[in-house]
C-alpha positions, -999 to 999 in steps of 0.1 A, spaced: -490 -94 -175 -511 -85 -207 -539 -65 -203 -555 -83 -231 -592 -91 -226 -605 -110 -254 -621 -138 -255 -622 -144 -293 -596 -140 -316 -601 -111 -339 -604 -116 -382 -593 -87 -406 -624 -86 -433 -626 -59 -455 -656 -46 -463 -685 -26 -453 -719 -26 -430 -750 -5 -433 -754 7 -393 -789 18 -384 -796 38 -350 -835 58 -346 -814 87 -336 -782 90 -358 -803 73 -387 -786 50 -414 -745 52 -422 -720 35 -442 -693 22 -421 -662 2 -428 -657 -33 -408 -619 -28 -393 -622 -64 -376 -645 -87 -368 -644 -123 -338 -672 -142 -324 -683 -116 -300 -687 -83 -322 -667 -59 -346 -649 -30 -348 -662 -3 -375 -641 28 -385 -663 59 -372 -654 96 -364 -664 106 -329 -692 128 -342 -714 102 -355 -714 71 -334 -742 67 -309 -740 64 -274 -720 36 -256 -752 12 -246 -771 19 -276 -787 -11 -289 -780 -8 -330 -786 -26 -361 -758 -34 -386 -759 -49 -419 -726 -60 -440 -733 -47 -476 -719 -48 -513 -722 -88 -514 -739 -106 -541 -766 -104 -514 -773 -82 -486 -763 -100 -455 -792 -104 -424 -797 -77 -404 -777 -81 -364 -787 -65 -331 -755 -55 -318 -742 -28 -287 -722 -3 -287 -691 -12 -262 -666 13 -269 -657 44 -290 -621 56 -293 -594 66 -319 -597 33 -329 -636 32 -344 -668 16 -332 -667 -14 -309 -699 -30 -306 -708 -68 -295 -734 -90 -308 -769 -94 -285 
């Protein structure tokens, strides 16, 4: 039995996000995947925010700045950032 979880299939889409947190202030992240129900950024341990922290997250270096997304953090591992959209 797979111990797969997901509900949305996942999307490889380089590129990068502008993550905002009052605490941890503003970093420059790189998206690792994205699906319907959040993304996964590549992040060190020492400068994620806390699992249930309500974040902002913005993709960058587009012709335009993309809108600004409420999203939670899920999960941090040796993976990256997990966090779902609100």
């Amino acid at each position: 039995m797979s111990k797969e979880r997901r509900i949305y299939s996942r999307s490889e889409l380089p590129g990068k996000v502008l993550l905002n947190h009052p605490s941890h202030g503003e970093q420059v992240l790189v998206v690792r995947n994205l699906s319907n129900g959040g993304l996964l950024l590549e992040a060190t341990l020492d400068i994620c925010p806390p699992i249930g922290a309500t974040v902002e997250v913005q993709f960058i270096g587009l012709e335009e700045k993309g809108p600004v997304i409420k999203v939670r953090v899920i999960r941090i591992d040796s993976q990256g950032l997990a966090l779902s959209y609100i």
